[in-house]
C-alpha positions, 0 to 999 in steps of 0.5 A: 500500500502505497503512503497515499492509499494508507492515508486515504484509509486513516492508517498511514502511521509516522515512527518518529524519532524525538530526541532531546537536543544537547544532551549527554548522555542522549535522550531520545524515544522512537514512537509510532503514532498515526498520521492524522494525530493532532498537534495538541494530542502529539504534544501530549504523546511527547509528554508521555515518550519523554517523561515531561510533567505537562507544566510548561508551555510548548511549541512546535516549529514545523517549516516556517509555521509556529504551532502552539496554544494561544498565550495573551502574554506571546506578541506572536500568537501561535497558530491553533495546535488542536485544529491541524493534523501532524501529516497536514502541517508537515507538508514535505517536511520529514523532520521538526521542532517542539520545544518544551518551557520557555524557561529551560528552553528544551529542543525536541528534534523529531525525525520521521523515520518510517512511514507505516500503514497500520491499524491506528487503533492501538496508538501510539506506542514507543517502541525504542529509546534510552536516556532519562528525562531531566527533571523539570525546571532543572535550568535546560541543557547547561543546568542539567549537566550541573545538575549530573555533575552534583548528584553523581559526586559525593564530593561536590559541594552541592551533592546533598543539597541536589539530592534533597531537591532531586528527591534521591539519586537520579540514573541518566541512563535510566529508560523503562519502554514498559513504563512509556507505554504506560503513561501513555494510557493516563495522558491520552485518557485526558485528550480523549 
């Protein structure tokens, strides 16, 4: 079936590669989600791949088009997220931005990997990635990497300080597919 014929039919599907820009050790989630997701339910998918807390807010920059939720205090208002579909706002594009706290300034990159022509009833669903997710409002690309340098050293000044704030000790190279895939069912339940 050809990409076409499967959009036609509503099963055409994007395994896309989300990866966190700047990052060491990388992080990164590989996920299959139908074509025709709206942006705001992918916003929720990304939220859920890569274990983000949904307390910030978000964008998505695909070619020269902003998509987001209004905000009254942005100059630049965003288009509307939830009426645009991910295959729709691609156009030709085969990879994109989403960007995550305009504070910590996160960069996603995602990569279509694969087109599929699949039964989107079972999505999304992740089916690779390795890294853990920072914990929010750590202070982005540069404050992680503080961040990992106090709580993996016992002998830096700010090791005690960091775990309390952390809430115990933190494995960078943590990644739980069984655990994504969970969360899943919980943060899709509240777009339905």
């Amino acid at each position: 079936m050809t990409r076409v014929e499967a959009e036609q039919k509503g099963e055409l599907c994007f395994r896309l590669n989300i990866a966190l820009v700047g990052i060491r050790p990388p992080v990164f989630r590989s996920v299959v989600v139908p074509a025709a997701i709206k942006l705001s339910k992918l916003h929720m998918v990304i939220q859920a791949a890569m274990g983000w807390t949904n307390s910030h807010l978000h964008e998505f920059e695909i070619g020269d088009d902003r998509y987001g939720v209004p905000d009254p205090y942005l100059d630049e208002q965003p288009k509307a997220e939830s009426r645009v579909q991910l295959s729709k706002a691609l156009k030709l594009a085969d990879a994109f931005t989403y960007i995550y706290d305009f504070g910590d300034d996160w960069e996603h990159r995602i990569v279509i990997e694969a087109y599929e022509s699949l039964d989107a009833s079972g999505l999304p669903f992740c089916i690779g990635g390795a890294g853990a997710c920072p914990p929010e409002d750590v202070g982005g690309v540069w404050g992680f990497a503080r961040f990992l340098d106090e709580i993996s050293n016992p002998e830096h000044p700010e090791h005690a300080a960091t775990l309390e704030w952390y809430g115990g000790a933190f494995d960078p190279a943590a990644f739980d597919l069984a655990t994504v895939n969970r969360r899943f069912v919980g943060y899709l339940q509240t777009m339905s």
